[in-house]
C-alpha positions in Angstrom: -18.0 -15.1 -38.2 -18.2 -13.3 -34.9 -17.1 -10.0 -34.2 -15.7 -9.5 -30.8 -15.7 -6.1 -29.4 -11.5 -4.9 -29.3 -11.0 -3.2 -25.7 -9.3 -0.1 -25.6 -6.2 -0.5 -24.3 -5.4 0.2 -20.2 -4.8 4.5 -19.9 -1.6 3.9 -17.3 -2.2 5.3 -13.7 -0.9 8.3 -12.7 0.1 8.1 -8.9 0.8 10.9 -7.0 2.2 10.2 -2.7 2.1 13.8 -0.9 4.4 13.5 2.5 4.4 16.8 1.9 4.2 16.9 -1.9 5.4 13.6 -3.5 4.9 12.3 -7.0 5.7 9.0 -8.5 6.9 7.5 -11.6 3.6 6.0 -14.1 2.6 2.6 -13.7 0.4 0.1 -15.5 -2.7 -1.1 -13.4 -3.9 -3.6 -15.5 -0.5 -5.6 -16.0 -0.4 -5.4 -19.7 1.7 -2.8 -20.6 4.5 -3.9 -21.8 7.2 -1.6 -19.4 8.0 1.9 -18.5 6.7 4.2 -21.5 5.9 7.8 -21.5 2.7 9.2 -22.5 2.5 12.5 -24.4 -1.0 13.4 -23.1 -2.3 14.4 -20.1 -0.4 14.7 -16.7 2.8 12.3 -17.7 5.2 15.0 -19.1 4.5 17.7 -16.1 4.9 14.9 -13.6 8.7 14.0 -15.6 9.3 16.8 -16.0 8.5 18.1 -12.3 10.8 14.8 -11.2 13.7 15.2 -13.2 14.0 18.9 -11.9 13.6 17.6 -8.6 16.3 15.4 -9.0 18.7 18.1 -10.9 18.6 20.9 -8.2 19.4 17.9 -5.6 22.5 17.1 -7.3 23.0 20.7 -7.8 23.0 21.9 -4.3 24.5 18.9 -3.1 27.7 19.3 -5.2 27.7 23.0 -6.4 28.3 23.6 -2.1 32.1 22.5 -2.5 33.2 24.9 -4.7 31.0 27.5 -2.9 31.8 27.0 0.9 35.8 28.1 1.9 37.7 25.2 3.5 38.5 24.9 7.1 40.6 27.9 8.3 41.3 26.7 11.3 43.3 23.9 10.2 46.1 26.5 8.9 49.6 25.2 9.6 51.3 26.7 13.1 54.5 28.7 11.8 57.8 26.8 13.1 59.4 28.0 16.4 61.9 30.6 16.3 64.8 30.6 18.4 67.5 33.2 18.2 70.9 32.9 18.2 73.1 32.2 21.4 75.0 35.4 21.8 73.0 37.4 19.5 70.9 40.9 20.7 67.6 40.5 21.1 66.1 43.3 21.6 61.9 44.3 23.3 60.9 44.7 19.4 62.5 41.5 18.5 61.3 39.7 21.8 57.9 40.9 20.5 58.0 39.5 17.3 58.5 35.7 18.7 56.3 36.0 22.2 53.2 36.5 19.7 54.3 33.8 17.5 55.2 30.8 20.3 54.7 32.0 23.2 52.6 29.8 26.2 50.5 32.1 27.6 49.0 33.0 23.7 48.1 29.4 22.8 45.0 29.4 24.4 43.0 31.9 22.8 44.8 31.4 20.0 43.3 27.9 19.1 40.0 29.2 20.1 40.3 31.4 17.0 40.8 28.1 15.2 38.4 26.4 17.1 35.7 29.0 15.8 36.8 29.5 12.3 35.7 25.3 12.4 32.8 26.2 13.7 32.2 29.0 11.3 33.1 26.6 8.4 30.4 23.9 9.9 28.1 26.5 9.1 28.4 27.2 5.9 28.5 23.6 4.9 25.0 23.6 6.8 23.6 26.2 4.8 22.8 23.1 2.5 21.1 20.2 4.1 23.2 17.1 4.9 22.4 14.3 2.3 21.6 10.3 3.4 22.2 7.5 1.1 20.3 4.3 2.1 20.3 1.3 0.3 18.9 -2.4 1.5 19.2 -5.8 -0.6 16.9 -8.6 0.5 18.6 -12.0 0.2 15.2 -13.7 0.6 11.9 -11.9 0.8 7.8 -13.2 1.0 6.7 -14.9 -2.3 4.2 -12.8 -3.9 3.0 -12.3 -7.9 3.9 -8.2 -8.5 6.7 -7.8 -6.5 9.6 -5.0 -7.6 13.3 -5.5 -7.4 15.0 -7.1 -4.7 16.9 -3.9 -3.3 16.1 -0.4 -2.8 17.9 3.1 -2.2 17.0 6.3 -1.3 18.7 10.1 -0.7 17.1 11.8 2.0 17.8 15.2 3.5 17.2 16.5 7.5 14.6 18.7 7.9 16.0 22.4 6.7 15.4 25.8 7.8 17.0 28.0 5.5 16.8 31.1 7.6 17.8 29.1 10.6 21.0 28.4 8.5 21.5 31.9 7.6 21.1 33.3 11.0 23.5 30.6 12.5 26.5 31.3 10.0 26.4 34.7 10.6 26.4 34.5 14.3 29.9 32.1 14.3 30.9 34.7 12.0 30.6 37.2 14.3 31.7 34.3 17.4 34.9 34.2 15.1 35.3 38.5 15.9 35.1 38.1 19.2 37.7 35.5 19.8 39.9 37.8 17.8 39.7 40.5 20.0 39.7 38.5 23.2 43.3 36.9 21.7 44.2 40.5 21.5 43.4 41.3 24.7 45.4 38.7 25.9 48.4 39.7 24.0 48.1 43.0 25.3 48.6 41.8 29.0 51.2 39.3 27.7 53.1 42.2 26.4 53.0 44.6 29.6 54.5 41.4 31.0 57.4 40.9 28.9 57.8 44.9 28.9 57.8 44.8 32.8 61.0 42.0 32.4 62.8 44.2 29.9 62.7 47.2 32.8 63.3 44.7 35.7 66.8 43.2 33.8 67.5 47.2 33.4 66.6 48.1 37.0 68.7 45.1 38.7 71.6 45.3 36.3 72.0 49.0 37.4 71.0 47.7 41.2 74.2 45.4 41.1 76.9 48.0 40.3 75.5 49.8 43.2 75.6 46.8 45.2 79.3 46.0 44.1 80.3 49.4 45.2 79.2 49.3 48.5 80.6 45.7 48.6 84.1 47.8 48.0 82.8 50.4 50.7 82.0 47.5 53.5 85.3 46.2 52.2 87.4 49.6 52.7 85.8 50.3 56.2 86.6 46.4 57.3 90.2 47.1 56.4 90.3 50.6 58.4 89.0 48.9 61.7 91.6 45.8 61.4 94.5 48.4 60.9 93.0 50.8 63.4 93.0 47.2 66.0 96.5 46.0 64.4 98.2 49.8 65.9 96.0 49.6 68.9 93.4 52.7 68.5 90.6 51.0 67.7 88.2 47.9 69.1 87.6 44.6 68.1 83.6 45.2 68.5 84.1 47.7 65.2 86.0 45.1 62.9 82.7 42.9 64.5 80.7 45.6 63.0 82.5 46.0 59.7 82.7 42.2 59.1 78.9 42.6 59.1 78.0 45.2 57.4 80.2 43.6 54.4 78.4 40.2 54.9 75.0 41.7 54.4 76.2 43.5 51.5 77.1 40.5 50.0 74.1 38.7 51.0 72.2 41.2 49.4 74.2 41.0 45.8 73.6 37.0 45.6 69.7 38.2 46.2 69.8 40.2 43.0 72.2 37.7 41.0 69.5 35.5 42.0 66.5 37.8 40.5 68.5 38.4 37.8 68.5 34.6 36.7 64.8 34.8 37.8 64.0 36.8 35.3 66.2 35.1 32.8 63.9 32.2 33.3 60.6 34.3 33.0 61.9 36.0 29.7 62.1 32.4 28.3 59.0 31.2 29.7 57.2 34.1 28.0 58.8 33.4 24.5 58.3 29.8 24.8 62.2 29.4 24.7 63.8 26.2 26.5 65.3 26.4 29.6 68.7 25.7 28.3 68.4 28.9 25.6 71.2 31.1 25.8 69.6 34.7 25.1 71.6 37.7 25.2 68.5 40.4 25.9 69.1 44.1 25.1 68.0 45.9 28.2 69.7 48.8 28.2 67.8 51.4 27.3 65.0 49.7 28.4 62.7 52.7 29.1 63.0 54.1 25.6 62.5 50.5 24.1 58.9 49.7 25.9 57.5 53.0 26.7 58.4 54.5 23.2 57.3 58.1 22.6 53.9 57.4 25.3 53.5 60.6 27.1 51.0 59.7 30.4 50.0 63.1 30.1 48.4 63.4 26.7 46.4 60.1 27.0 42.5 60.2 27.7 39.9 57.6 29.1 37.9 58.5 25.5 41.1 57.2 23.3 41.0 54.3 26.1 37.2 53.2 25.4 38.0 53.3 21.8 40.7 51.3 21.8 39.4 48.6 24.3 38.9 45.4 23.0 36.8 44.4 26.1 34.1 46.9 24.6 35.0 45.9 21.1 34.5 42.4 21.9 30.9 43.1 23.5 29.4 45.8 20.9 29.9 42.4 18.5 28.4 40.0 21.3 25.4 42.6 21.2 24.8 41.7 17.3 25.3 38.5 17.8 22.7 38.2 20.6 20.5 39.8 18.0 21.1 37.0 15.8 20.1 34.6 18.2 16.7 36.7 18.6 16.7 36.2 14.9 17.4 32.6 15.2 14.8 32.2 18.0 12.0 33.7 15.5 12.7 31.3 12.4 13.3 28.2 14.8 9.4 28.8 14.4 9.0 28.4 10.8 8.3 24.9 8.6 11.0 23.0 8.2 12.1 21.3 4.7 12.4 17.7 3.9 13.8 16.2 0.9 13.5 12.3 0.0 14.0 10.6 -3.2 13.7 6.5 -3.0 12.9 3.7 -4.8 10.1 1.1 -4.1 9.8 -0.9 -0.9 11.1 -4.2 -2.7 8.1 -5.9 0.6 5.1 -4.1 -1.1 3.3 -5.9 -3.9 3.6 -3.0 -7.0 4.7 -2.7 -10.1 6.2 0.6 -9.8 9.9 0.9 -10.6 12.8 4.2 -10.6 12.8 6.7 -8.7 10.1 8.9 -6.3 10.5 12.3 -5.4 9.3 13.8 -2.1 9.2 17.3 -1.0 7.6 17.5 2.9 7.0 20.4 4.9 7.2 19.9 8.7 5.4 22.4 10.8 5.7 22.7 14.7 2.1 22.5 15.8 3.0 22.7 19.9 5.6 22.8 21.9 4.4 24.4 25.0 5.0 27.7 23.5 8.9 27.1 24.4 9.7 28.6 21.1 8.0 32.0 22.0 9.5 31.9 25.3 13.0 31.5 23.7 12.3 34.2 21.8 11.1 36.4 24.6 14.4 35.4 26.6 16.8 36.1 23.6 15.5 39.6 23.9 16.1 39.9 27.7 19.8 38.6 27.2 20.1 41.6 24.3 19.2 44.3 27.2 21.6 42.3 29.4 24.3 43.1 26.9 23.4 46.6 26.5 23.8 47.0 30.2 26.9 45.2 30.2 28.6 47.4 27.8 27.6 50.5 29.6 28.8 48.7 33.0 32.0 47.8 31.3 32.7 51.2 29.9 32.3 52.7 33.5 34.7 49.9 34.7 37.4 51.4 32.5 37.0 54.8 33.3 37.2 53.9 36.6 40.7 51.9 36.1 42.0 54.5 33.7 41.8 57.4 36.5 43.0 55.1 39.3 45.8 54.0 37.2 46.4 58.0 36.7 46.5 58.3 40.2 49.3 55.7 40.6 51.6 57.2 37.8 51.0 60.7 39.6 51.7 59.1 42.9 55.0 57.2 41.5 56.3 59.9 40.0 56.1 62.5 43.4 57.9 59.3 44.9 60.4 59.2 42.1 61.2 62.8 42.7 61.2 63.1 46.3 63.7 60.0 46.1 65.6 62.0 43.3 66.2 64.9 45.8 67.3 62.9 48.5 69.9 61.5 46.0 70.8 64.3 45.5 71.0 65.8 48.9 72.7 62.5 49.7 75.7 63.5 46.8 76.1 67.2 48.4 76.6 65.8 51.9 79.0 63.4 50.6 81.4 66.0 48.6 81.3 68.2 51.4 82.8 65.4 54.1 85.4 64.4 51.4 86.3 67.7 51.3 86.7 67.4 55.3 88.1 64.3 55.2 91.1 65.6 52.5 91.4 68.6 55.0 91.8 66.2 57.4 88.7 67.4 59.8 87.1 64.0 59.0 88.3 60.4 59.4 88.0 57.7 57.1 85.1 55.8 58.3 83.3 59.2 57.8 83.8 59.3 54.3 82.6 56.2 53.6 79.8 56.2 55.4 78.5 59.3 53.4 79.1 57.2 50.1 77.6 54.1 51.7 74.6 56.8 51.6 75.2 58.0 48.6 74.4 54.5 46.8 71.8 53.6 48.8 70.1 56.3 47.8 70.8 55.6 44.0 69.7 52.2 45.0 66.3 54.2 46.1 66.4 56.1 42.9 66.5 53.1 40.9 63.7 51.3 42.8 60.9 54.3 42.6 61.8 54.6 38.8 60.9 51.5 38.1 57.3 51.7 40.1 57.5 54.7 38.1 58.1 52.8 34.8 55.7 50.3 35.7 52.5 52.0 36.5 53.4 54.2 32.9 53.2 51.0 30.7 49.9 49.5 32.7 48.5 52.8 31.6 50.1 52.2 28.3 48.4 48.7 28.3 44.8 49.9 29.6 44.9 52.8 26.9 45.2 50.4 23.9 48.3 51.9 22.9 50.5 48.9 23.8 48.7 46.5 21.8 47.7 48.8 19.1 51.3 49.3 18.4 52.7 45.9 18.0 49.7 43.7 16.4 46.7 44.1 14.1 43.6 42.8 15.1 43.1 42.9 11.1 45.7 40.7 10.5 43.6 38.3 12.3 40.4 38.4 10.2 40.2 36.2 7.1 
């Protein structure tokens, strides 16, 4: 009888893989275990353990993110065009109302509000690392004793900064303000435009009863000189004259039917109406509709600063340069790498399930670009400080020319008012002639040809008048202050 030593049987091998810091399901060298088991003793249940959490927080960030990040806000639905009416009133409020909802020249910055709300939203999605699946199945593969399954998979994650990501949301965040405020801006000037039709329907309205009665004046004075021909005191050179004088007259009313219908057309363009839109607009009154209660002469250039959104827009492209000199300074830090795969079904091992890896990746040298970036993200944030303080003077300097032009507009306006006025004293005092019968007829009407030309004047120099008061209005903030919210844009 022979006693044969019993070998212990094979402790299983513990491999651990570090690209970065990687570690492995247990294996049996030898061959003889008889499949995957778990130990109790030694490193086996830290190393589980250790894998299993590795794989948790993976699922974990990977699908907690979609109930964390918002979705796209960009994507919101356009409201539907609104068209008012035929025949109905539509008043500067009202006009107001659909120019900022449809109108052409808004579209633009408009959709670049939606364009960086999506770029906002890529951002926060980014805050977690985008996750690979691969997966290969070998139909036929080398012939070799030990090897694994034929297919393999893996999940694998981009190299992540999480500061990087940090930094970058916050700056399309702040990218998101200033396209706000630049849409504002552009509203602003979009309404001093449609304001500036409103007064121009007003001022050529009033301009064509002018026109019509010196039409009736020409007309009246043509009919003296044919009767003064048809009894034989008068010449055939002044009913040359008179037919003139009343064809110009005329010419000049088709010029004003014809800006009239011009401005028609530019009322529509500017609330994205169609050309074939009846509208009915309610310019009388215009002056009281657009201006409102602004008074020229209580506005001042420190209301105007605080209301631009030029320097509202740049204060928040100054912190978001300082984001990018954030962002320049973790572009430098390690980067993390996430990879959890199976065996290579080519390699001879009898390892099966699932290996974690968690790598580092550190920039060893890159010319020292990254420290130059940094340096340069620095001189753009003095660039912006300059800019603001250059913009600021800009303003001021607008604000007191555009001062100047409502002081100079309004002299004009009462100069012209005077002569009107002169022009109506001159008149009643060669009607009273005429009905005294020291002045003839042509007289007479040639004082009240005066007479409305120099309404016409009147009505011309107050609206330059009205004009340079709502630029002012515009530049000042209070325009676009009034009618729309920037807050109404922020979500």
């Amino acid at each position: 009888m022979s006693l044969h030593t019993r070998k212990p049987p094979a402790r299983p091998a513990t491999i651990i893989r570090f690209a970065g810091c990687s570690v492995s399901a247990m294996v049996d060298p030898a061959g003889t275990g008889r499949g995957h088991r778990h130990i109790l003793s030694g490193y086996a249940p830290w190393i589980a353990a250790t894998q299993a959490c590795l794989i948790i927080a993976l699922l974990v960030m990977t699908g907690g993110v979609m109930g964390w990040c918002r979705p796209a806000q960009g994507a919101d639905p356009r409201p539907a065009a609104q068209i008012p009416d035929p025949g109905a009133p539509l008043t500067f409020d009202e006009a107001v109302k659909i120019a900022i909802t449809q109108s052409p020249a808004f579209t633009k910055s408009s959709v670049d509000i939606e364009i960086r709300r999506l770029d906002e939203t890529d951002s926060r999605y980014a805050m977690v690392p985008p996750l690979t699946f691969r997966t290969y199945y070998y139909v036929n593969r080398p012939s070799a004793p030990g090897l694994g399954k034929p297919y393999s998979f893996s999940f694998t994650t981009d190299p992540y900064n999480p500061l990087g990501a940090y930094f970058s949301l916050q700056a399309h965040k702040l990218g998101t303000k200033v396209a706000v405020l630049s849409h504002m801006s552009v509203v602003s000037v979009g309404l001093e435009r449609l304001g500036t039709l409103y007064l121009q329907l007003e001022a050529l309205h009033r301009l064509a009863g002018y026109q019509k009665n010196l039409i009736t004046v020409a007309q009246e004075n043509l009919t003296y000189a044919e009767n003064q021909v048809t009894i034989g005191t008068g010449a055939s050179l002044e009913v040359k004259v008179a037919q003139q004088e009343l064809q110009l007259a005329r010419g000049e009313q088709e010029g004003i039917d014809l800006a009239i219908k011009r401005t028609l057309t530019a009322l529509k363009n500017s609330l994205g109406l169609p050309a074939s839109q009846n509208i009915t607009p309610v310019f009388q009154d215009s002056r009281r509709q657009v201006l409102g209660s602004f008074n020229p002469a209580t506005v001042t250039v420190e209301e105007a600063k605080s209301r631009s959104y030029d320097l509202k827009a740049l204060e928040i492209y100054k912190q978001l340069q300082a984001y990018n000199v954030s962002l320049a300074i973790v572009k430098s830090f390690p980067t993390i790498a996430l990879n959890t795969q199976t065996p290579d079904p080519l390699s001879v091992s009898t390892g099966h399930g699932l290996y974690v890896g968690l790598g580092v990746e550190v920039p060893v040298w890159d010319g020292f670009s990254r420290i130059r970036n940094v340096s340069r993200q620095k001189a753009v944030l003095r660039q912006a400080d300059a800019k603001i303080g250059q913009r600021a003077d800009q303003l001021e300097d607008k604000w007191f020319s555009q001062m100047a032009q409502v002081h100079d507009q309004k002299v004009i306006l009462k100069n012209t008012q005077s002569l009107e006025e002169l022009a109506r004293l001159k008149a009643n005092q060669q009607e009273v002639r005429y009905h005294s019968g020291e002045a003839p007829l042509p007289v007479l009407l040639e004082s009240r040809k005066t007479v409305l030309k120099a309404q016409k004047d009147t009505v011309t120099r107050g609206l330059d008048y009205d004009k340079a008061v709502l630029k002012l209005r515009e530049l000042t903030g209070d325009l676009g202050n009034t009618y729309v919210d920037a807050n109404s844009w922020q979500k």
